[in-house]
PyMOL CGO cylinders between C-alpha atoms (Angstrom):
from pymol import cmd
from pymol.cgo import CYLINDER

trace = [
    CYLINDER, 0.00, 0.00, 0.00, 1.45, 3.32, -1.11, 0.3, 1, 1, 1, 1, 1, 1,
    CYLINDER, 1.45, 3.32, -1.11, 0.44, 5.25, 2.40, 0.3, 1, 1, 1, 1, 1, 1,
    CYLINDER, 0.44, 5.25, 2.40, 1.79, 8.65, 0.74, 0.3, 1, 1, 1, 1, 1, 1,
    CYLINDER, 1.79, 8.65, 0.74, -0.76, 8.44, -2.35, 0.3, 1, 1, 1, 1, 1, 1,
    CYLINDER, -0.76, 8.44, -2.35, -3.73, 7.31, 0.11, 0.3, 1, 1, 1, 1, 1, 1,
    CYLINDER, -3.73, 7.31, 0.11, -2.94, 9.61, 3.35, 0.3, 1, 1, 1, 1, 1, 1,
    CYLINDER, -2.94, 9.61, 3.35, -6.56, 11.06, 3.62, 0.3, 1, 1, 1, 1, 1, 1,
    CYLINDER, -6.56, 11.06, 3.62, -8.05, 8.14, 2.75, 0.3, 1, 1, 1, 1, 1, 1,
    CYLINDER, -8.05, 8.14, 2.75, -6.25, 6.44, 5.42, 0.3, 1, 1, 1, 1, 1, 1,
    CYLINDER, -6.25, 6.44, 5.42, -6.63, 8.91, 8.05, 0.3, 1, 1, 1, 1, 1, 1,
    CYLINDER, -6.63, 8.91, 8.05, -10.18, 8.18, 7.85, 0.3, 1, 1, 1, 1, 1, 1,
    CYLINDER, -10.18, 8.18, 7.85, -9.91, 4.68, 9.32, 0.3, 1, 1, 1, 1, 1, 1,
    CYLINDER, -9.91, 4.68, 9.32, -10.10, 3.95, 12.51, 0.3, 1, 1, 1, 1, 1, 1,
    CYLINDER, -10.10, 3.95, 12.51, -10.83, 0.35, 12.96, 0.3, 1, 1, 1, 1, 1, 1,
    CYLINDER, -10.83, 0.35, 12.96, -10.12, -2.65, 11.01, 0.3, 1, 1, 1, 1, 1, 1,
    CYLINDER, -10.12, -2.65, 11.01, -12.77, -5.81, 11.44, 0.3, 1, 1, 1, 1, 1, 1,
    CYLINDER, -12.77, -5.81, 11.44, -12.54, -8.59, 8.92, 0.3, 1, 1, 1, 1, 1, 1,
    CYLINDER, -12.54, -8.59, 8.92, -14.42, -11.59, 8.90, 0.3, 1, 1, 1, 1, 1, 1,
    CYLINDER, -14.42, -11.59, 8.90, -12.84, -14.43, 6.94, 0.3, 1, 1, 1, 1, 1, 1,
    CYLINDER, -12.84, -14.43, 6.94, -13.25, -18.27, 6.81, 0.3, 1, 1, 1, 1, 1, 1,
    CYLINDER, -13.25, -18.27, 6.81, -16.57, -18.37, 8.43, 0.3, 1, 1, 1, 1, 1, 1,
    CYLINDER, -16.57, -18.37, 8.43, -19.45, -21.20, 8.67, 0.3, 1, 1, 1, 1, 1, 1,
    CYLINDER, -19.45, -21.20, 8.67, -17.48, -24.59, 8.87, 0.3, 1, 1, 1, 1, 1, 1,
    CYLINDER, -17.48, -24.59, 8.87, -19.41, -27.27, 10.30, 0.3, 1, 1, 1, 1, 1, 1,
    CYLINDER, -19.41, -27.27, 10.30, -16.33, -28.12, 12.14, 0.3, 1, 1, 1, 1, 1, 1,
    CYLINDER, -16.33, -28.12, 12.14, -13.49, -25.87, 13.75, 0.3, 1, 1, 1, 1, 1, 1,
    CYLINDER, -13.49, -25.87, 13.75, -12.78, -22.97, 15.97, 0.3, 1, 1, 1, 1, 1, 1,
    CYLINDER, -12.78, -22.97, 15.97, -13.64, -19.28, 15.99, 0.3, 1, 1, 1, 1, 1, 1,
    CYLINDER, -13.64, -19.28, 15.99, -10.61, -17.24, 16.81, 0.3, 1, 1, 1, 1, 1, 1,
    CYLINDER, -10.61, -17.24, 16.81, -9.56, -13.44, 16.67, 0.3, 1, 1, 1, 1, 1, 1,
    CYLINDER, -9.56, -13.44, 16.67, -6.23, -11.67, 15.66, 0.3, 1, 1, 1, 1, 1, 1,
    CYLINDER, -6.23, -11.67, 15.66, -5.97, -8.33, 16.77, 0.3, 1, 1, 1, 1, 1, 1,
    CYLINDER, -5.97, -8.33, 16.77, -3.60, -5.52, 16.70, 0.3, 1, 1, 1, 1, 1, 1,
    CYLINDER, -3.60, -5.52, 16.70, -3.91, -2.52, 18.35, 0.3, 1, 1, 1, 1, 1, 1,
    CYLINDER, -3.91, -2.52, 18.35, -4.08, -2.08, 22.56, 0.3, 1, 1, 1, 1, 1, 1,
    CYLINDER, -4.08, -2.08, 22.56, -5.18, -4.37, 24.74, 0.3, 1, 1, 1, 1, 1, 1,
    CYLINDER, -5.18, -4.37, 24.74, -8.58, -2.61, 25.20, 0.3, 1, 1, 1, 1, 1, 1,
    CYLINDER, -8.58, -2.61, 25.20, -9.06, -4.08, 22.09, 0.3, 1, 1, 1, 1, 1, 1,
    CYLINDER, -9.06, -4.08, 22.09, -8.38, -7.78, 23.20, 0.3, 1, 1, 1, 1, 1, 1,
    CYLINDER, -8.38, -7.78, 23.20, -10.77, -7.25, 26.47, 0.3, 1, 1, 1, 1, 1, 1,
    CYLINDER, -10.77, -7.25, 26.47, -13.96, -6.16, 24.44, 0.3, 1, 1, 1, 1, 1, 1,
    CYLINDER, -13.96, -6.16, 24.44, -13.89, -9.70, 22.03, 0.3, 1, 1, 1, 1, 1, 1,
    CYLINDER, -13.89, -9.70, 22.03, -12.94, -11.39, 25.16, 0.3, 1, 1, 1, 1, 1, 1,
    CYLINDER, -12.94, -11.39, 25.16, -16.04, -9.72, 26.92, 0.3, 1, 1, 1, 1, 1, 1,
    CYLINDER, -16.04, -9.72, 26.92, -18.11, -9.68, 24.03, 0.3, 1, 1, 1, 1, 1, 1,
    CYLINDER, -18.11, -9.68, 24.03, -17.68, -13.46, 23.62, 0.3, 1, 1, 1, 1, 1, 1,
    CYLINDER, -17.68, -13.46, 23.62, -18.37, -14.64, 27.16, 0.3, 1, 1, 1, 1, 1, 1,
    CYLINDER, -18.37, -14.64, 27.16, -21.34, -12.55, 27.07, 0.3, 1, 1, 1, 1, 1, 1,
    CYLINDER, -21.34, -12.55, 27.07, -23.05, -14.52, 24.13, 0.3, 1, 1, 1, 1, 1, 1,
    CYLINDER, -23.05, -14.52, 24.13, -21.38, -17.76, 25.10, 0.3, 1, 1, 1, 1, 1, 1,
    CYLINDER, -21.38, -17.76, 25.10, -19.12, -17.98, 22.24, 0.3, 1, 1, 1, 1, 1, 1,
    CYLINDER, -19.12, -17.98, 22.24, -15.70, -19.89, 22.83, 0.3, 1, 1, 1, 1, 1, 1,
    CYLINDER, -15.70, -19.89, 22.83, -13.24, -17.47, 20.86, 0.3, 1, 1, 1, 1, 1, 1,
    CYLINDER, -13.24, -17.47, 20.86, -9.47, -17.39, 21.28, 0.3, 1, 1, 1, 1, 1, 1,
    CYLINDER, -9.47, -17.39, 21.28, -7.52, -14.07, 21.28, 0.3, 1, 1, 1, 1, 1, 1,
    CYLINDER, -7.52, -14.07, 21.28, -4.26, -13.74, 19.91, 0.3, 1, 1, 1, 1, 1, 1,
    CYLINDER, -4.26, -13.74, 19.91, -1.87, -10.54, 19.33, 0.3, 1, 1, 1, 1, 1, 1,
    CYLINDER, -1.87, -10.54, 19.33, -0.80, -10.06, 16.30, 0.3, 1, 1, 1, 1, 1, 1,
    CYLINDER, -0.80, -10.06, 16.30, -0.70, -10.35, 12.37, 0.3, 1, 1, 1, 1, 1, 1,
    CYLINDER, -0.70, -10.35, 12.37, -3.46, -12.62, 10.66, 0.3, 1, 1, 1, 1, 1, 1,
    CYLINDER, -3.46, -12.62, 10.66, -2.61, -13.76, 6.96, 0.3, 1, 1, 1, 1, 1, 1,
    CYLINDER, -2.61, -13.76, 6.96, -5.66, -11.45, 5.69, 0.3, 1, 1, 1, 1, 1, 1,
    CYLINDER, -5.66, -11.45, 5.69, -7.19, -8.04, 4.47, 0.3, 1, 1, 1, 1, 1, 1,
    CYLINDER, -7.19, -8.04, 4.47, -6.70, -6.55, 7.85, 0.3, 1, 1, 1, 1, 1, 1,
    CYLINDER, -6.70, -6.55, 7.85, -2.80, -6.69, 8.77, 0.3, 1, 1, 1, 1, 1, 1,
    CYLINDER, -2.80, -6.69, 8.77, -2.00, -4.13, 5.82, 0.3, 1, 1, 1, 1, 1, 1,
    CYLINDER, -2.00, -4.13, 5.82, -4.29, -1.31, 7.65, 0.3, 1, 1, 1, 1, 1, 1,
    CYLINDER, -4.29, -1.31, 7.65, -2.68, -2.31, 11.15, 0.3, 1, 1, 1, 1, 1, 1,
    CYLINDER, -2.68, -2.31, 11.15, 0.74, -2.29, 9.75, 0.3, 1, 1, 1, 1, 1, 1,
    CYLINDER, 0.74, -2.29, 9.75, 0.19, 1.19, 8.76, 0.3, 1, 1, 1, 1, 1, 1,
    CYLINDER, 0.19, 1.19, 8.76, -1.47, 2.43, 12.04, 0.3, 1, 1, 1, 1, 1, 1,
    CYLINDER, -1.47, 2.43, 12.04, -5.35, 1.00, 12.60, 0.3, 1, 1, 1, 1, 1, 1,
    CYLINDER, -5.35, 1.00, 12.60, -6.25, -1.05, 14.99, 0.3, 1, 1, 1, 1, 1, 1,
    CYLINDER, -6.25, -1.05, 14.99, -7.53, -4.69, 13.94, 0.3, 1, 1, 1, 1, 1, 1,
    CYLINDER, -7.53, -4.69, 13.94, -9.69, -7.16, 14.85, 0.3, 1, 1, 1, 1, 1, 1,
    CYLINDER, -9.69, -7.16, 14.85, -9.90, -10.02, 12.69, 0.3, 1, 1, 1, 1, 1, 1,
    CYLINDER, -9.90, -10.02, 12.69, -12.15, -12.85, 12.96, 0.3, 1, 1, 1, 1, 1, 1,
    CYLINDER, -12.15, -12.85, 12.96, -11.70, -16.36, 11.47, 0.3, 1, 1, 1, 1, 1, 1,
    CYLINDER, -11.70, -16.36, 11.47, -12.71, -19.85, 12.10, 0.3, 1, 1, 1, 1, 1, 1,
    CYLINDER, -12.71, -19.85, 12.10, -9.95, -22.33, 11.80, 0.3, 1, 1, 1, 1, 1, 1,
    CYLINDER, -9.95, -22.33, 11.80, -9.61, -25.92, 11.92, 0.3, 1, 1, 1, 1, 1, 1,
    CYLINDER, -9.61, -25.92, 11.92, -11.88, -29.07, 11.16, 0.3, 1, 1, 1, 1, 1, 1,
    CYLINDER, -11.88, -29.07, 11.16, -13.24, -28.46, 7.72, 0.3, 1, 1, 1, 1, 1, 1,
    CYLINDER, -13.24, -28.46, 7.72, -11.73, -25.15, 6.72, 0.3, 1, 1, 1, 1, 1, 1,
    CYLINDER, -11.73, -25.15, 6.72, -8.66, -27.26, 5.80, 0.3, 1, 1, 1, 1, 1, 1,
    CYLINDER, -8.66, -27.26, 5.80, -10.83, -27.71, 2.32, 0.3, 1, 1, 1, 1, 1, 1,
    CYLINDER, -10.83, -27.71, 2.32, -10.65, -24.00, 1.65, 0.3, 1, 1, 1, 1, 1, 1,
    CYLINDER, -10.65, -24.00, 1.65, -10.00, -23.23, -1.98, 0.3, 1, 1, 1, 1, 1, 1,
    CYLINDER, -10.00, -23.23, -1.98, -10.16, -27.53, -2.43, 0.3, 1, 1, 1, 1, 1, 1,
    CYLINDER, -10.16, -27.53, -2.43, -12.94, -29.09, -4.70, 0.3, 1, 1, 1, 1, 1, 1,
    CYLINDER, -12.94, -29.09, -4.70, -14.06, -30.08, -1.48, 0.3, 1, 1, 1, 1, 1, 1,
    CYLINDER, -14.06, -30.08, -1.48, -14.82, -26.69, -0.47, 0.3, 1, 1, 1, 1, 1, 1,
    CYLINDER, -14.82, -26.69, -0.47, -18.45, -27.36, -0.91, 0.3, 1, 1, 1, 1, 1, 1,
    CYLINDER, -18.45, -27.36, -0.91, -21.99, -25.97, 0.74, 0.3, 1, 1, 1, 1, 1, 1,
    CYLINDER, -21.99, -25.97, 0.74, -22.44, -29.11, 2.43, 0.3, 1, 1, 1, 1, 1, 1,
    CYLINDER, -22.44, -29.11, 2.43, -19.72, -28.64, 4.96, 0.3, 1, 1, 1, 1, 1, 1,
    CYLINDER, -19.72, -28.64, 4.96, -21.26, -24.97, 6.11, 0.3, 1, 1, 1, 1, 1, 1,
    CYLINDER, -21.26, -24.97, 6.11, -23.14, -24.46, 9.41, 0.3, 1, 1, 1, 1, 1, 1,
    CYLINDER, -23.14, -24.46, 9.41, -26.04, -22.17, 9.60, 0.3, 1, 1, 1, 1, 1, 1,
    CYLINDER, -26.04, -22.17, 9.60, -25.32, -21.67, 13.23, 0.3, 1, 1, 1, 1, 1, 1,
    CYLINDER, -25.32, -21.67, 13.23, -21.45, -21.49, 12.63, 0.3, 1, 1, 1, 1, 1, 1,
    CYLINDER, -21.45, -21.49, 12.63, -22.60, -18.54, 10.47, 0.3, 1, 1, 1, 1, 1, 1,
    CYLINDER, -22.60, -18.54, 10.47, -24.83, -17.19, 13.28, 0.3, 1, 1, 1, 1, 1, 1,
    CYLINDER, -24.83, -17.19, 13.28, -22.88, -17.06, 15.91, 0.3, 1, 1, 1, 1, 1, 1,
    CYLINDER, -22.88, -17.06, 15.91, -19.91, -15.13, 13.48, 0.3, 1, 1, 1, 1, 1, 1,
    CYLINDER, -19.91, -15.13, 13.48, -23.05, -12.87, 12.64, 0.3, 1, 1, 1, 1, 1, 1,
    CYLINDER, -23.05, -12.87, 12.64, -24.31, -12.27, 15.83, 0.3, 1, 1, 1, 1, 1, 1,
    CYLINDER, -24.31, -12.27, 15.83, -20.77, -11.89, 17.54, 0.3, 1, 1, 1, 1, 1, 1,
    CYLINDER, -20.77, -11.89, 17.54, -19.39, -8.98, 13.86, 0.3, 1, 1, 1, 1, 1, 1,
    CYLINDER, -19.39, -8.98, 13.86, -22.99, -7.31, 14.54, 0.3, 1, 1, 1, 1, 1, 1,
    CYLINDER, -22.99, -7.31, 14.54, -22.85, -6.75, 18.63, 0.3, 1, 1, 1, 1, 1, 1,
    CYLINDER, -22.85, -6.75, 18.63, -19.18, -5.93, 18.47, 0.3, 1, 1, 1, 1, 1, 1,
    CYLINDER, -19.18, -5.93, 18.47, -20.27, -3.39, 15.81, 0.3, 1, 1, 1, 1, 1, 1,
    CYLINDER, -20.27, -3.39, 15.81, -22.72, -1.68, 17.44, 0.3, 1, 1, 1, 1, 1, 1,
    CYLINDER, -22.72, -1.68, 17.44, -21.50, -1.99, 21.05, 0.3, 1, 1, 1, 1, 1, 1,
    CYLINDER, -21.50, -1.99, 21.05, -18.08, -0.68, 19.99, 0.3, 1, 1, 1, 1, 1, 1,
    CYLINDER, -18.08, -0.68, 19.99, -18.34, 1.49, 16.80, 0.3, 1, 1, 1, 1, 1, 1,
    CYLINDER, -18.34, 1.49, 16.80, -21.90, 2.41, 15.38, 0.3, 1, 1, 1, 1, 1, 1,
    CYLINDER, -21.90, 2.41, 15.38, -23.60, 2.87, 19.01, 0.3, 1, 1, 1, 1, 1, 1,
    CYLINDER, -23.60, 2.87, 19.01, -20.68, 4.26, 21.01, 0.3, 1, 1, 1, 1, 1, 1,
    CYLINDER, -20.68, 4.26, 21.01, -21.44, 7.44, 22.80, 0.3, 1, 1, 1, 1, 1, 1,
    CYLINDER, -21.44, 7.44, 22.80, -16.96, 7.86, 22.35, 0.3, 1, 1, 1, 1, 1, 1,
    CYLINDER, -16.96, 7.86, 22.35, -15.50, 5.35, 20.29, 0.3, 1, 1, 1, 1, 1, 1,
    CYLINDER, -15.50, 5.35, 20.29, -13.28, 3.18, 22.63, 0.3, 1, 1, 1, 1, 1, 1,
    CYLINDER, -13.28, 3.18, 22.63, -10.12, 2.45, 21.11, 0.3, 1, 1, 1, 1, 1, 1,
    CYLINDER, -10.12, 2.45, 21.11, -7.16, 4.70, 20.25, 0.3, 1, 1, 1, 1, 1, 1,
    CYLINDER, -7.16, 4.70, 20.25, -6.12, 4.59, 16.78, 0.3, 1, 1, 1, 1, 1, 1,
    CYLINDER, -6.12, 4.59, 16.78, -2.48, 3.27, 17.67, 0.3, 1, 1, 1, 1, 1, 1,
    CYLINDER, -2.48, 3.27, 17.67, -0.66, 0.36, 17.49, 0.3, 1, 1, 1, 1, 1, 1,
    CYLINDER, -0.66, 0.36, 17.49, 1.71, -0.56, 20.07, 0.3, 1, 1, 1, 1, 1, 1,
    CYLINDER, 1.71, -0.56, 20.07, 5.65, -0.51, 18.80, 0.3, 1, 1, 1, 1, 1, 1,
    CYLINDER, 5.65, -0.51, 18.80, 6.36, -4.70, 19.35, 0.3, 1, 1, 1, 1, 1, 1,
    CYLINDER, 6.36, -4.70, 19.35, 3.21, -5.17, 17.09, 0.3, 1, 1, 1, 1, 1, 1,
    CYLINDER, 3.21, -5.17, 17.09, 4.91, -2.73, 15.08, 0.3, 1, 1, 1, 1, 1, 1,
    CYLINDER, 4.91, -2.73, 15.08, 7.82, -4.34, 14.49, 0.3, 1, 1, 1, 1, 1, 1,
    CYLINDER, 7.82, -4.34, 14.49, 5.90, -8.01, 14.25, 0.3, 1, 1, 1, 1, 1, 1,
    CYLINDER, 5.90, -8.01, 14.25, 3.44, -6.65, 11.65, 0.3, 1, 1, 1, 1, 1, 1,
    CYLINDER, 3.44, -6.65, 11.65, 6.64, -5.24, 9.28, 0.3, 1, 1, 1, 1, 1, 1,
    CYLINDER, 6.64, -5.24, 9.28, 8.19, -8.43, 9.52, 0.3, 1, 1, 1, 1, 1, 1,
    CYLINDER, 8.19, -8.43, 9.52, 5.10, -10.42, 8.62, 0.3, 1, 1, 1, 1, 1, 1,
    CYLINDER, 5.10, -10.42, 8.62, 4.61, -8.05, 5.55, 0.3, 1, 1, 1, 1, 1, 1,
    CYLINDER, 4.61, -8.05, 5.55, 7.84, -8.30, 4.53, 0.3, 1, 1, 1, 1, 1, 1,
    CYLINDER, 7.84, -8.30, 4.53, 7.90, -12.13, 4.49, 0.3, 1, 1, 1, 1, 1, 1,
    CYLINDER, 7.90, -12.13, 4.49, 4.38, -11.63, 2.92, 0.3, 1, 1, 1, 1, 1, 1,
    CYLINDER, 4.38, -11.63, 2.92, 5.97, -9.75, 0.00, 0.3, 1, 1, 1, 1, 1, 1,
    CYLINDER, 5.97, -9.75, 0.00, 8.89, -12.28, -0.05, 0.3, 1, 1, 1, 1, 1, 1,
    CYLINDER, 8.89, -12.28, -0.05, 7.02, -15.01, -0.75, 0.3, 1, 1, 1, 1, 1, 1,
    CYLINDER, 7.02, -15.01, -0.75, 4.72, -13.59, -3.43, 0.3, 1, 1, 1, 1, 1, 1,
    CYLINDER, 4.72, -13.59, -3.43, 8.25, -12.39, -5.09, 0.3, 1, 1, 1, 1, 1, 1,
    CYLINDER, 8.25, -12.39, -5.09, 9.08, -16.03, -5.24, 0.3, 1, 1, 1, 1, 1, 1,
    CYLINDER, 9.08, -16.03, -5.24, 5.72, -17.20, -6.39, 0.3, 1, 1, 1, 1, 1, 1,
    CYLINDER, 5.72, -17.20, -6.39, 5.78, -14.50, -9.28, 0.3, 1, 1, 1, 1, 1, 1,
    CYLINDER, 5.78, -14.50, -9.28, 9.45, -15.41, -9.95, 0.3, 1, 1, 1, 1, 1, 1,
    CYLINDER, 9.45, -15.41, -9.95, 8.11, -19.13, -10.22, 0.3, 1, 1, 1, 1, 1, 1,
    CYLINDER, 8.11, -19.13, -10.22, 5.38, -18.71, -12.78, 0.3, 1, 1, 1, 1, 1, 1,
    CYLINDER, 5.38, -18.71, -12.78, 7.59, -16.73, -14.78, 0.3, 1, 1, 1, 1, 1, 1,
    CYLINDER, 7.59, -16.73, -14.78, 9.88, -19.86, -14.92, 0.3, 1, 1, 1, 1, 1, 1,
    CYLINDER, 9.88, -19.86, -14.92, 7.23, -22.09, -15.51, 0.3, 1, 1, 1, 1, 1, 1,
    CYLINDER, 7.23, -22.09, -15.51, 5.72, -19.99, -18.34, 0.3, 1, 1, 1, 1, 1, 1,
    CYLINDER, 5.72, -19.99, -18.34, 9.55, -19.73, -19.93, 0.3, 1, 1, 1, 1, 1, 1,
    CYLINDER, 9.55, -19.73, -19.93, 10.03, -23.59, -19.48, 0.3, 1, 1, 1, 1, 1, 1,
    CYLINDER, 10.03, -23.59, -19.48, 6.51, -24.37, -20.93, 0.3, 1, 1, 1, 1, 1, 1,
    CYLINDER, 6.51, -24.37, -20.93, 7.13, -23.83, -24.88, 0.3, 1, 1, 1, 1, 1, 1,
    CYLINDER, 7.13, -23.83, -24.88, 10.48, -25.97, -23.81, 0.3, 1, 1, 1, 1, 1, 1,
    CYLINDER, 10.48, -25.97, -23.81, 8.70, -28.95, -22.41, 0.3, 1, 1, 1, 1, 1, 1,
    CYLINDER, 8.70, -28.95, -22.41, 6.10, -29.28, -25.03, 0.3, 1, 1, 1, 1, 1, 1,
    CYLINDER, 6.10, -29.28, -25.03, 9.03, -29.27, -27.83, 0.3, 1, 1, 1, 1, 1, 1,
    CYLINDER, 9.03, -29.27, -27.83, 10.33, -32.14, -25.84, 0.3, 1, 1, 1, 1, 1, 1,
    CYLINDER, 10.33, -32.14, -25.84, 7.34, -34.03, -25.07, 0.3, 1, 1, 1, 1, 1, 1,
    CYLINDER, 7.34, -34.03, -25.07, 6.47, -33.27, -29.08, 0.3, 1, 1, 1, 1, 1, 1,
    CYLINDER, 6.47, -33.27, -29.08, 9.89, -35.47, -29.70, 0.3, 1, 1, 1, 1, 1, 1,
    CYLINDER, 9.89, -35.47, -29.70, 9.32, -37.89, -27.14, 0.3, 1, 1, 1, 1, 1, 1,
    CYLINDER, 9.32, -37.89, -27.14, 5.87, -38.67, -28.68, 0.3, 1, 1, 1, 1, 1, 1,
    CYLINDER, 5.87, -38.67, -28.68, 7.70, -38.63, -32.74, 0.3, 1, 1, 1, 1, 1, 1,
    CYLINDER, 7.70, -38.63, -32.74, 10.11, -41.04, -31.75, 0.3, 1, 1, 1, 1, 1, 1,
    CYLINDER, 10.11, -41.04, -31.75, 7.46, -43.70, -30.31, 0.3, 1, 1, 1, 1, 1, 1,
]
cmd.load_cgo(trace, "trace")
């Protein structure tokens, strides 16, 4: 993200909350969060409030949200993990395996949180500030982020060159049978 070319847009956020990975029959609702430990408290309070087991962890969360908090916003991120999600992106990544009440309690947690915390607020609760180790931890995480799509671009590049190469072999393989 160029933060120079997008400065007033940016200044205009002040809270990240994704939702990704949500309505597995089977797995675990967790959170990510950057930002203070206010933050932490109100999905930890939020959840044993509606009876929702939710884990809380600090720090970067392989989705939409860790670019804003590396640049400043506070995040809460919100994912469920485990039992069938491992068929994300699979052919097996079908209806059948959702959970209407998987979904529900995702949707009633992102719509409480919301209102309680951002929509409702009489002062919105949370500074817009992250703290300088999740600083540090969210710059690394980017960084090895961008490393790794470098490689994958770098890869396809060098299977796309090698393609036209293969064929012309497999072409003479195939002649001399």
């Amino acid at each position: 993200m160029d933060e120079k070319a997008h400065t007033t847009e940016l200044d205009k956020h002040r809270l990240v909350f994704n939702l990704d990975v949500h309505g597995c029959i089977l797995g675990r609702l967790g959170c990510r969060f950057n930002g203070i430990e206010d933050v932490a408290a109100s999905v930890r309070l939020l959840a044993k409030e509606l009876g929702i087991a939710t884990s809380v962890e600090r720090g970067p969360m392989s989705s939409d949200g860790s670019a804003l908090a590396a640049a400043g916003v506070p995040a809460v991120q919100l994912a469920r993990s485990g039992g069938t999600t491992r068929y994300l992106h699979s052919s097996l990544d079908v209806i059948r395996f959702l959970s209407p009440e998987a979904l529900g309690k995702a949707g009633a947690f992102s719509e409480m949180f919301l209102r309680r915390y951002v929509t409702e607020g009489v002062a919105f609760p949370f500074p817009r500030e992250i703290p300088e180790d999740q600083k540090k931890k969210l710059k690394d995480y980017r960084r090895s982020e961008d490393e790794a799509k470098t490689k994958a671009r770098a890869a396809r590049a060098r299977a796309r060159k090698a393609a036209p190469k293969r064929a012309k072999k497999a072409g003479r393989r195939a002649a001399r049978r």
